[in-house]
matplotlib code that plots the C-alpha trace (Angstrom):
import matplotlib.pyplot as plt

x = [-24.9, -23.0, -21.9, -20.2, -18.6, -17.5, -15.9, -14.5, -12.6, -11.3, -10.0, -8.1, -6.7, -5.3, -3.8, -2.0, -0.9, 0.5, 2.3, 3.6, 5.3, 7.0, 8.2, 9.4, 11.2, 12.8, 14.3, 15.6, 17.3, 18.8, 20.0, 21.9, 23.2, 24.5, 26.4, 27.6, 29.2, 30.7, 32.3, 33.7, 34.7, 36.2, 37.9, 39.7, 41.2, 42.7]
y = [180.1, 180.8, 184.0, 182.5, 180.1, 182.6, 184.8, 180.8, 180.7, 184.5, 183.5, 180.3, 182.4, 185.0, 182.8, 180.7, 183.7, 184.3, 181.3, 181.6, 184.9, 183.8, 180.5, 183.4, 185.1, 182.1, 181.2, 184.1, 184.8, 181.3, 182.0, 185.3, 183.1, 180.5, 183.2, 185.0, 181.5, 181.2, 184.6, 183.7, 180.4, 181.9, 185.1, 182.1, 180.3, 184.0]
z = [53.3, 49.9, 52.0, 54.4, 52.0, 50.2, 53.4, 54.0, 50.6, 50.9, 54.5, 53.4, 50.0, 52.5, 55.0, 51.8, 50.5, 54.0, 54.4, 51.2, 51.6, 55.0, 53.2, 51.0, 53.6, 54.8, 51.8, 51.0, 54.2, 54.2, 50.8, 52.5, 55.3, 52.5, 50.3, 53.6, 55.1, 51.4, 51.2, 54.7, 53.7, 50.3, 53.0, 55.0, 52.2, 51.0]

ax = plt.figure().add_subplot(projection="3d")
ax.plot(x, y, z, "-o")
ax.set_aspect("equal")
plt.show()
């Protein structure tokens, strides 16, 4: 029984980990997308 809450707990731990990373991911390319549509912005006005 402690076994297989154990494989439980190791199973949630990765999947967080997961989700975190992606949320990550997503941030950071948003972040790109926001700078880029700035410098074009910035391009325009020169």
């Amino acid at each position: 029984m402690t076994k297989l809450i154990r494989l439980l707990r190791n199973a949630v731990r990765e999947c967080t980990k997961f989700v975190t990373d992606k949320a990550n991911l997503i941030a950071l390319s948003a972040k790109k997308r926001q700078r880029i549509a700035i410098f074009l912005k910035l391009k325009e006005i020169y």
